[in-house]
PDB file of N, CA, C and O in Angstrom, chain B, residues numbered from 101:
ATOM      1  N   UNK B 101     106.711  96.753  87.902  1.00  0.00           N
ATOM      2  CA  UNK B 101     106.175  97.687  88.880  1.00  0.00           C
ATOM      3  C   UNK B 101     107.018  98.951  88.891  1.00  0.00           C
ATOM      4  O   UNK B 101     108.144  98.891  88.397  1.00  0.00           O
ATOM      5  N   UNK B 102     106.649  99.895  89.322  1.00  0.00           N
ATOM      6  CA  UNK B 102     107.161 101.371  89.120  1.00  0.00           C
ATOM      7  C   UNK B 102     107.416 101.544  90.401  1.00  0.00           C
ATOM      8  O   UNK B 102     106.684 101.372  91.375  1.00  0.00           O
ATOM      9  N   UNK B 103     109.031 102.064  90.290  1.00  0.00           N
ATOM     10  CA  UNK B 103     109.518 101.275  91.676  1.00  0.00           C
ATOM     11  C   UNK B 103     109.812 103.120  92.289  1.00  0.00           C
ATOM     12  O   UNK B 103     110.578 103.327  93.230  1.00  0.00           O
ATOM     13  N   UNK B 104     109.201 104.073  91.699  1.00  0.00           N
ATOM     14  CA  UNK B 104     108.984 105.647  91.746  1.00  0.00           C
ATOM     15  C   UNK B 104     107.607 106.074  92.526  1.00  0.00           C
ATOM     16  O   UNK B 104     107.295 107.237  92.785  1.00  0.00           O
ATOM     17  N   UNK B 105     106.602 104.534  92.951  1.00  0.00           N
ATOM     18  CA  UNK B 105     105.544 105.076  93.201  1.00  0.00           C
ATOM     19  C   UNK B 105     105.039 104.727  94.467  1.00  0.00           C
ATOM     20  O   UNK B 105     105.799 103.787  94.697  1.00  0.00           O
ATOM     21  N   UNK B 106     104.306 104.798  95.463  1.00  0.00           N
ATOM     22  CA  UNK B 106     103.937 104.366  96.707  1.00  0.00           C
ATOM     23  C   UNK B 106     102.843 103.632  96.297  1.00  0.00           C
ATOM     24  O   UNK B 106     102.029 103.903  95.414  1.00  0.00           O
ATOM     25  N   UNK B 107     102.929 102.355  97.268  1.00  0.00           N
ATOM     26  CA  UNK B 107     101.981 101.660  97.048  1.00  0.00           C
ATOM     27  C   UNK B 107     101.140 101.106  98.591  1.00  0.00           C
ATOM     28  O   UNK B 107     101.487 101.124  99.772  1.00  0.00           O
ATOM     29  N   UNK B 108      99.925 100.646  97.891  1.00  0.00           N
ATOM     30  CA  UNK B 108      99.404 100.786  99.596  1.00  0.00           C
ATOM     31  C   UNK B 108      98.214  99.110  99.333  1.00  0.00           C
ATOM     32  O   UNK B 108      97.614  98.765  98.315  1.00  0.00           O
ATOM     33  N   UNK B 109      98.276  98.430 100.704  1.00  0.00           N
ATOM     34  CA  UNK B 109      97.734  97.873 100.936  1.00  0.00           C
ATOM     35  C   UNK B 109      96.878  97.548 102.190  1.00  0.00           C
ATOM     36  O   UNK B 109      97.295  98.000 103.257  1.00  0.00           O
ATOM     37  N   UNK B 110      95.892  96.922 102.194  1.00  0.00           N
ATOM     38  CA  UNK B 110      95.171  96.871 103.426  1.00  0.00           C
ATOM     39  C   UNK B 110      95.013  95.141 103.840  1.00  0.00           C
ATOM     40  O   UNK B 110      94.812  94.137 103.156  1.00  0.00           O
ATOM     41  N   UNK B 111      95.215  95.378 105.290  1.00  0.00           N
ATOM     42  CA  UNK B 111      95.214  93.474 105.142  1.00  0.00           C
ATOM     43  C   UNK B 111      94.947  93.314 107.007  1.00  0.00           C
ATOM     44  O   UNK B 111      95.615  94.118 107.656  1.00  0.00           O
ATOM     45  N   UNK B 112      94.193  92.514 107.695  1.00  0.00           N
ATOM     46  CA  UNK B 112      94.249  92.018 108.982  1.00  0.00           C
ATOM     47  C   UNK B 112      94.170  93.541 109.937  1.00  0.00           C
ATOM     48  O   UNK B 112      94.942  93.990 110.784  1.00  0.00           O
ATOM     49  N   UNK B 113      93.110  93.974 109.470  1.00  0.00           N
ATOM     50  CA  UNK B 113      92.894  95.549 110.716  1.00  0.00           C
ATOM     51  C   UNK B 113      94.045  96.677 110.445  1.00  0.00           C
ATOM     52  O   UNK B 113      94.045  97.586 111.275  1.00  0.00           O
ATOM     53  N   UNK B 114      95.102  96.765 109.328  1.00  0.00           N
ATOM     54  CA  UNK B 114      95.800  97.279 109.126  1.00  0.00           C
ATOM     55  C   UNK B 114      95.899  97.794 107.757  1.00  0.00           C
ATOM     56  O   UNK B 114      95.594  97.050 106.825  1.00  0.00           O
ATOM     57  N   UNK B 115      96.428  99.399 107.472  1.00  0.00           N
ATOM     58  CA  UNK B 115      96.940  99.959 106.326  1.00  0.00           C
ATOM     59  C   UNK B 115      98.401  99.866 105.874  1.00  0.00           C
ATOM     60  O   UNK B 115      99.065 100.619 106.586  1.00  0.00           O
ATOM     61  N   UNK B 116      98.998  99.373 105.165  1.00  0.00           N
ATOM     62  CA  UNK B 116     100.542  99.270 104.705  1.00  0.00           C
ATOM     63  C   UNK B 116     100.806 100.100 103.799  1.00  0.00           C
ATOM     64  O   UNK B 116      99.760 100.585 103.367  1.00  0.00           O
ATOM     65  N   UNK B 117     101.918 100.590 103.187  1.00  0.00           N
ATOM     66  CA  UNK B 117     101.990 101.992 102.296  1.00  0.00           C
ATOM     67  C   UNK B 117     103.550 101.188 102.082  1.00  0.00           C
ATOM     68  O   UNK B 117     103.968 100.508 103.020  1.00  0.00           O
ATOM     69  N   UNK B 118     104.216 101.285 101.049  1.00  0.00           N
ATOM     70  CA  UNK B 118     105.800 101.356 101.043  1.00  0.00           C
ATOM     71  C   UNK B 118     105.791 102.689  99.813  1.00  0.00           C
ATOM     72  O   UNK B 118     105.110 102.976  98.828  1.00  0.00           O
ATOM     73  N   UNK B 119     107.060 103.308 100.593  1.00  0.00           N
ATOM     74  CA  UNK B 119     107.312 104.728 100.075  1.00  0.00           C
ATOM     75  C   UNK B 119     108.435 104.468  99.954  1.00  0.00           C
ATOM     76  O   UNK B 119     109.091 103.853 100.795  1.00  0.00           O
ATOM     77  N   UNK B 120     109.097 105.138  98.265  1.00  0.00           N
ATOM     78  CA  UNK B 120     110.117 104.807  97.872  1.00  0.00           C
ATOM     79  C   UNK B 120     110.969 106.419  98.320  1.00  0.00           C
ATOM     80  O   UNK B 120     110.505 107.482  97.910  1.00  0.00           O
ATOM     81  N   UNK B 121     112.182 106.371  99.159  1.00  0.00           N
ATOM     82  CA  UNK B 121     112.756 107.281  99.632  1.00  0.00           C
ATOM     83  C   UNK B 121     114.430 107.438  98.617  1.00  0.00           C
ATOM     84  O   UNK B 121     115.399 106.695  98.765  1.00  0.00           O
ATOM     85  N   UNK B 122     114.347 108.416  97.798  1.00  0.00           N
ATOM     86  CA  UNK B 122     115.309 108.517  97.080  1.00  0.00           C
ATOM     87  C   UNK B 122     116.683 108.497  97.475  1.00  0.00           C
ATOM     88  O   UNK B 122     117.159 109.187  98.377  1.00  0.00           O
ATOM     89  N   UNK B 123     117.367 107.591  96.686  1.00  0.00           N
ATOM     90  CA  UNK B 123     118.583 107.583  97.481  1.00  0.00           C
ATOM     91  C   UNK B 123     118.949 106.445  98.796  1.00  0.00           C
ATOM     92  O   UNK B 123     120.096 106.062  99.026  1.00  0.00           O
ATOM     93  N   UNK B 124     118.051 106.123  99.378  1.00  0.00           N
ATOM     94  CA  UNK B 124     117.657 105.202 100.529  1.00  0.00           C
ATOM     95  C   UNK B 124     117.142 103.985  99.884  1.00  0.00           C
ATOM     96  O   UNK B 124     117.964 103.210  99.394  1.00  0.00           O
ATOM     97  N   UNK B 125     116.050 103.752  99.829  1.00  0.00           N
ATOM     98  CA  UNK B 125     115.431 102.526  99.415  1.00  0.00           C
ATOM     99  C   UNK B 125     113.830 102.696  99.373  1.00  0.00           C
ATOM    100  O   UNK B 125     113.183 103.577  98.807  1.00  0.00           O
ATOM    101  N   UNK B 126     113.428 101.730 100.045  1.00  0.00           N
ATOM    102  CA  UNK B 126     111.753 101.689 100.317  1.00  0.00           C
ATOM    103  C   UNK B 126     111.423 101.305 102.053  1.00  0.00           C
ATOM    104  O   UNK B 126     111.836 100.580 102.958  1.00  0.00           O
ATOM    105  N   UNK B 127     110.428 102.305 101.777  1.00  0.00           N
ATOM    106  CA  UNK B 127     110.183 102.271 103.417  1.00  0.00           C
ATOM    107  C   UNK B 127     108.608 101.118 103.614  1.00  0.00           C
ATOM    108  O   UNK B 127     107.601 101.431 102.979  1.00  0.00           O
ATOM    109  N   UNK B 128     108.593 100.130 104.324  1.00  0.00           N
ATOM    110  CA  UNK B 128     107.390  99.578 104.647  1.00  0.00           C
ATOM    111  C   UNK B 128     106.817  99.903 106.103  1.00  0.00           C
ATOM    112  O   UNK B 128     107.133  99.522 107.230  1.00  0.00           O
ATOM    113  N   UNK B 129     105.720 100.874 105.541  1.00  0.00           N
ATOM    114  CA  UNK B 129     105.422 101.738 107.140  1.00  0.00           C
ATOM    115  C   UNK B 129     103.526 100.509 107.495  1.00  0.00           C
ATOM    116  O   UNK B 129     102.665 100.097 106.718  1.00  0.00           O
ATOM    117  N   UNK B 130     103.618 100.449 108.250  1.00  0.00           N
ATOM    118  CA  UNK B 130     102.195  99.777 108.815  1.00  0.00           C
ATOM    119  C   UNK B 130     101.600 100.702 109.861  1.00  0.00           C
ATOM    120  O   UNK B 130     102.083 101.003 110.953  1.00  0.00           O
ATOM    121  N   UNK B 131     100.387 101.116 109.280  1.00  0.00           N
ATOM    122  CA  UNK B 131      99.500 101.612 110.128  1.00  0.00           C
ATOM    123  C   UNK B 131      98.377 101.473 110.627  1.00  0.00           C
ATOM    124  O   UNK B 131      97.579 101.160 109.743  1.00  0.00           O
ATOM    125  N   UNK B 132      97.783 101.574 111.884  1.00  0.00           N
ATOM    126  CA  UNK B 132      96.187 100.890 112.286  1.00  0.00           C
ATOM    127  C   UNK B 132      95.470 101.440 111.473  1.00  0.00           C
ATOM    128  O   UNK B 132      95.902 102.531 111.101  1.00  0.00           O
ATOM    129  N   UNK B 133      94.010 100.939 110.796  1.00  0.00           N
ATOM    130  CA  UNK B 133      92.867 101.546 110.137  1.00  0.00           C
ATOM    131  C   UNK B 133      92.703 102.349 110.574  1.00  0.00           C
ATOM    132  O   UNK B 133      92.699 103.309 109.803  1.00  0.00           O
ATOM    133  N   UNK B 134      92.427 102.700 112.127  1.00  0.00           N
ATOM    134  CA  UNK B 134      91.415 103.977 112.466  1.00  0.00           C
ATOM    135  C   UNK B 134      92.265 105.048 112.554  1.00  0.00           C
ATOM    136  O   UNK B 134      91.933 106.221 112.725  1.00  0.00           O
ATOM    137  N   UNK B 135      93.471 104.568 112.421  1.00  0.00           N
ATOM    138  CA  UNK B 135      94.467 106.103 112.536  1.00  0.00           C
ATOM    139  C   UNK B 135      95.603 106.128 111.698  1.00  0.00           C
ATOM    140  O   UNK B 135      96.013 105.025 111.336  1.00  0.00           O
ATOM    141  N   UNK B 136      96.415 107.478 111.169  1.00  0.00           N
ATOM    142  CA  UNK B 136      97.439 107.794 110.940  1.00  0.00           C
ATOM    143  C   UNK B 136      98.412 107.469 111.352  1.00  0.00           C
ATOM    144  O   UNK B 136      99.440 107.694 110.714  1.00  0.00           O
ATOM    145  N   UNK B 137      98.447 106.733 112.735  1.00  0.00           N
ATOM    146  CA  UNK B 137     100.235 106.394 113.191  1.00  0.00           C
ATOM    147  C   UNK B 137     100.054 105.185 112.834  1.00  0.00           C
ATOM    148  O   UNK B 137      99.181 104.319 112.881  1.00  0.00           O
ATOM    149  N   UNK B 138     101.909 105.459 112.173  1.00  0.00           N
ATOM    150  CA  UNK B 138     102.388 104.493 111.987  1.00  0.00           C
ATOM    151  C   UNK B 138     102.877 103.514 113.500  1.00  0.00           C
ATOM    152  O   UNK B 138     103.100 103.961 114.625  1.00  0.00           O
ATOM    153  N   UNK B 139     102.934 102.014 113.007  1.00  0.00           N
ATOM    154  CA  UNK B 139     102.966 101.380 114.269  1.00  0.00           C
ATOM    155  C   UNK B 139     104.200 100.612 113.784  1.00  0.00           C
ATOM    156  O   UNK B 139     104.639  99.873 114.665  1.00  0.00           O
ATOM    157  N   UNK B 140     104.795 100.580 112.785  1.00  0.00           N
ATOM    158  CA  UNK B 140     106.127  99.701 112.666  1.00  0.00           C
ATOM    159  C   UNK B 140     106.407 100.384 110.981  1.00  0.00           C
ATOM    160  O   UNK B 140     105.595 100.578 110.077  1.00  0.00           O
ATOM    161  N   UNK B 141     107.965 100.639 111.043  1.00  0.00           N
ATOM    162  CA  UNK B 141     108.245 100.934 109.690  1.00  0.00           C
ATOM    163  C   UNK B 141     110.058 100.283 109.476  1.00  0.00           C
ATOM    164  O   UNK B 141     110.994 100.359 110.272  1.00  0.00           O
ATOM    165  N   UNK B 142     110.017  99.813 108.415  1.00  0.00           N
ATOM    166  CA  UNK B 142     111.190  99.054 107.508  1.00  0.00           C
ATOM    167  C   UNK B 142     111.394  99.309 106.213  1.00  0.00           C
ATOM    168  O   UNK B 142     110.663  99.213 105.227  1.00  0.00           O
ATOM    169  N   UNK B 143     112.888  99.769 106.418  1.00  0.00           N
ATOM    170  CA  UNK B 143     114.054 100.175 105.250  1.00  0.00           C
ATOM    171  C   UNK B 143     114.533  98.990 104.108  1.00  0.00           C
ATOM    172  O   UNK B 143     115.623  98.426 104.191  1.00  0.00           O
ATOM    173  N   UNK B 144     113.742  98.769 103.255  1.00  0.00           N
ATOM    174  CA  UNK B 144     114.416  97.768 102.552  1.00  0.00           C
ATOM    175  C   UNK B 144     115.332  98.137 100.846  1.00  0.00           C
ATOM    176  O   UNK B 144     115.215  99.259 100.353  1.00  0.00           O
ATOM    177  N   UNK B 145     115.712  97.647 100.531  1.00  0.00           N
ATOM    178  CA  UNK B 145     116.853  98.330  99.277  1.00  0.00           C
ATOM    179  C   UNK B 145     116.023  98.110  98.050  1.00  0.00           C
ATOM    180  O   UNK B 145     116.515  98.737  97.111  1.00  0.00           O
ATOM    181  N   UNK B 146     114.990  97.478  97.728  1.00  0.00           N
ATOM    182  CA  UNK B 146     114.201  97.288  96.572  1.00  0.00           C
ATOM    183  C   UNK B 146     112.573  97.514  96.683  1.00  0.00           C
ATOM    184  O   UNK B 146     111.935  97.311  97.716  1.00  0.00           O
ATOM    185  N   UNK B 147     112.208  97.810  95.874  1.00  0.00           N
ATOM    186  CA  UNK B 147     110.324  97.420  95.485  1.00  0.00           C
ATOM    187  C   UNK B 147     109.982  96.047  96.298  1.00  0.00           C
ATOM    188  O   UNK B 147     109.336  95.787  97.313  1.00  0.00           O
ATOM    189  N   UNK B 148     110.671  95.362  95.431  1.00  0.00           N
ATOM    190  CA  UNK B 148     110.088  93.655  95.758  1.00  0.00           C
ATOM    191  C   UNK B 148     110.651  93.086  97.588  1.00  0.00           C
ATOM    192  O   UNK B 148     110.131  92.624  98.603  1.00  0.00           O
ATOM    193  N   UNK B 149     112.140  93.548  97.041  1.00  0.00           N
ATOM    194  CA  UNK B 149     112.307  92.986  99.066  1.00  0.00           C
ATOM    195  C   UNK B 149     111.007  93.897  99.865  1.00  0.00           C
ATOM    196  O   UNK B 149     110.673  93.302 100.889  1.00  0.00           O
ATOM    197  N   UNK B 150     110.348  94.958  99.679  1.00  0.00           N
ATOM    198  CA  UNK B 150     109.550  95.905 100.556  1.00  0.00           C
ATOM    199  C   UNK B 150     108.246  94.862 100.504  1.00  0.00           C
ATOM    200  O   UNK B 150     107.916  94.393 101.593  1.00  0.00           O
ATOM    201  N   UNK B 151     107.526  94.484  99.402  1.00  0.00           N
ATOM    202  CA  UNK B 151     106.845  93.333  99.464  1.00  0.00           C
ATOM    203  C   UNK B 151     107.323  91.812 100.139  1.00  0.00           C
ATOM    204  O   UNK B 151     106.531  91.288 100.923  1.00  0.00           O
ATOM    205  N   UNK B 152     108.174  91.352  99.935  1.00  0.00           N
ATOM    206  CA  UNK B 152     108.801  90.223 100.589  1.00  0.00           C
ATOM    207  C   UNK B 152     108.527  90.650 102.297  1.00  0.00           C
ATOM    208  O   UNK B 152     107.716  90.003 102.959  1.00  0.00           O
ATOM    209  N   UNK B 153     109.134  91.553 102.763  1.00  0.00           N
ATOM    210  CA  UNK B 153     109.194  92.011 103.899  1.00  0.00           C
ATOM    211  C   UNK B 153     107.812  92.314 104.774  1.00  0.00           C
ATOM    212  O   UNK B 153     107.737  92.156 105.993  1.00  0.00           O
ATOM    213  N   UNK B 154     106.928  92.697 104.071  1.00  0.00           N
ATOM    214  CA  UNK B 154     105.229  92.970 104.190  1.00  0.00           C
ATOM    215  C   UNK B 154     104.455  91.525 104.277  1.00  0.00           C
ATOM    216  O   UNK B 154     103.484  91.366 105.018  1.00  0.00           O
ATOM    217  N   UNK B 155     104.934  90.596 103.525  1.00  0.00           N
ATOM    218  CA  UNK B 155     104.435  89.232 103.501  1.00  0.00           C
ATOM    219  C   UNK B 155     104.941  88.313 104.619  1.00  0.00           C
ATOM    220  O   UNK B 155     104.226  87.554 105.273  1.00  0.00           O
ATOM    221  N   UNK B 156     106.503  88.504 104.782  1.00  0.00           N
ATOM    222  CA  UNK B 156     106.873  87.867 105.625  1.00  0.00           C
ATOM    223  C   UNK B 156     106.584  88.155 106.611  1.00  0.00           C
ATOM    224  O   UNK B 156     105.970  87.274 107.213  1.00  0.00           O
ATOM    225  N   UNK B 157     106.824  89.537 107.413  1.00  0.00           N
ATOM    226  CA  UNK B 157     106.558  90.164 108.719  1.00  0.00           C
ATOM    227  C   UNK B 157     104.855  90.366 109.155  1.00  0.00           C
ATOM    228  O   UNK B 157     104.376  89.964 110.215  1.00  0.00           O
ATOM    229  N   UNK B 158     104.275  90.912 108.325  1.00  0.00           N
ATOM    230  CA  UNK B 158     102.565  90.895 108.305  1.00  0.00           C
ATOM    231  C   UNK B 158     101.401  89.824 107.653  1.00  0.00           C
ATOM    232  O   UNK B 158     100.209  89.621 107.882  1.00  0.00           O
ATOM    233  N   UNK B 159     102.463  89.222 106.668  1.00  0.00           N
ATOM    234  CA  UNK B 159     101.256  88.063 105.697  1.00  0.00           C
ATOM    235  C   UNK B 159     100.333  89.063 105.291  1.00  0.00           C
ATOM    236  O   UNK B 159      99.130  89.134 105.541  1.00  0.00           O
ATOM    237  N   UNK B 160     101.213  89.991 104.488  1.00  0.00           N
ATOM    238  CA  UNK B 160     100.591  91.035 103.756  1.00  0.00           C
ATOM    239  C   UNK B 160     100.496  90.261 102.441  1.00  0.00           C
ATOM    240  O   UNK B 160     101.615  90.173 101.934  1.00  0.00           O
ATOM    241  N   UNK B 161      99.541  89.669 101.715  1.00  0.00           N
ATOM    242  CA  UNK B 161      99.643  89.197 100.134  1.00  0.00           C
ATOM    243  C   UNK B 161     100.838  90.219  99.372  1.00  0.00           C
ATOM    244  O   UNK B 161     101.102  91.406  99.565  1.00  0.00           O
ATOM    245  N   UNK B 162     101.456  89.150  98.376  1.00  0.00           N
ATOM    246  CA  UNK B 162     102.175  90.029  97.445  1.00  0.00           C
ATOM    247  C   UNK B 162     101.299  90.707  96.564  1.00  0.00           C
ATOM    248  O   UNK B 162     101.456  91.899  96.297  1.00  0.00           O
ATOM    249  N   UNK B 163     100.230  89.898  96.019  1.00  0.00           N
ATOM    250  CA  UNK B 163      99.304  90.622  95.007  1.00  0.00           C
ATOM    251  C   UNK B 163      98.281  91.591  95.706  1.00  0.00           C
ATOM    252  O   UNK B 163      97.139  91.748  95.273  1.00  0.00           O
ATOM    253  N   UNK B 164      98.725  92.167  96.708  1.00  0.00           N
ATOM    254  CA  UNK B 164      97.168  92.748  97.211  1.00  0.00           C
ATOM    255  C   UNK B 164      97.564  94.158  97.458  1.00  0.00           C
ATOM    256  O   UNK B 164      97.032  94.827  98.343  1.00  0.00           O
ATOM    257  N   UNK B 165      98.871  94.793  96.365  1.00  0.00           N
ATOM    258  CA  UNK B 165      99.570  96.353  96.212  1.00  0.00           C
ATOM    259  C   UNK B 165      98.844  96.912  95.117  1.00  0.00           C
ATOM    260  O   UNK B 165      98.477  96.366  94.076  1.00  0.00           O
ATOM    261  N   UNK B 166      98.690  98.114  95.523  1.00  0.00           N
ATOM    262  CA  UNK B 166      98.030  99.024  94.536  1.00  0.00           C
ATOM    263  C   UNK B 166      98.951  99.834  94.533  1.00  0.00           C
ATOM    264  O   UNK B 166      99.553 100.063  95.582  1.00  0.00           O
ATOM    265  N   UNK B 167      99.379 100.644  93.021  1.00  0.00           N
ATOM    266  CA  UNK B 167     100.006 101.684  93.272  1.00  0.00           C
ATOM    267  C   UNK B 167      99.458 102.647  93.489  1.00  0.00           C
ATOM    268  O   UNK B 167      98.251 102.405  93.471  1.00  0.00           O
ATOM    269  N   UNK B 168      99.755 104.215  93.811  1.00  0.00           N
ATOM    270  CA  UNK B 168      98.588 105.211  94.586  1.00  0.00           C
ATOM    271  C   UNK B 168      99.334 106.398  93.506  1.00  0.00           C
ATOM    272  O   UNK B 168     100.527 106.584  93.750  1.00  0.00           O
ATOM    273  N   UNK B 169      98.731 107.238  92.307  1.00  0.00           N
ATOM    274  CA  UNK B 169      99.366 108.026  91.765  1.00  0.00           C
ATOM    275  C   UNK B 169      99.460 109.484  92.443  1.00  0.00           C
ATOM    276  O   UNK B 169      98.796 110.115  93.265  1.00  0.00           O
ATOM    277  N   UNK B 170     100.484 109.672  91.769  1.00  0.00           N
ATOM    278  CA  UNK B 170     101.167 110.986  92.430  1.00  0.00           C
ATOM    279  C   UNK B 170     100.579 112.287  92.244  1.00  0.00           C
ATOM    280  O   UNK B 170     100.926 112.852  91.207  1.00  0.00           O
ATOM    281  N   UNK B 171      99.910 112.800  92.866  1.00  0.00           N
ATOM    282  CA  UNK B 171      99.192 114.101  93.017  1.00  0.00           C
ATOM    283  C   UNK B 171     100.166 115.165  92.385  1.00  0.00           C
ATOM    284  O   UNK B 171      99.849 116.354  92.360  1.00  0.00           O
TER     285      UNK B 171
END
């Protein structure tokens, strides 16, 4: 996985996104469908802990990330 790219998932009335913040890590931000705010976001040090963290905390599937290319 391309650990340079944001990836986004949708799961249980919710949008998930992890954004890789240079220097920092990966951010796992969760947001409601019908809107833009974010409703909970987590700093994790890898790609995969940001998935681990999405599964554990939301029972976000690991396989259910898309990566989203960079405009």
């Amino acid at each position: 996985m391309q650990s340079g790219t944001t990836h986004i998932a949708h799961h249980a009335h919710h949008r998930y996104e992890i954004v890789p913040e240079s220097d920092v890590g990966f951010y796992v931000i969760r947001y409601a469908d019908s809107t833009d705010k974010s409703t909970y976001d987590y700093l994790q040090d890898t790609l995969e802990m940001a998935m681990e963290c999405a599964h554990e905390e939301f029972a976000v599937p690991i396989g259910s990330w898309t990566p989203v290319p960079k405009k």
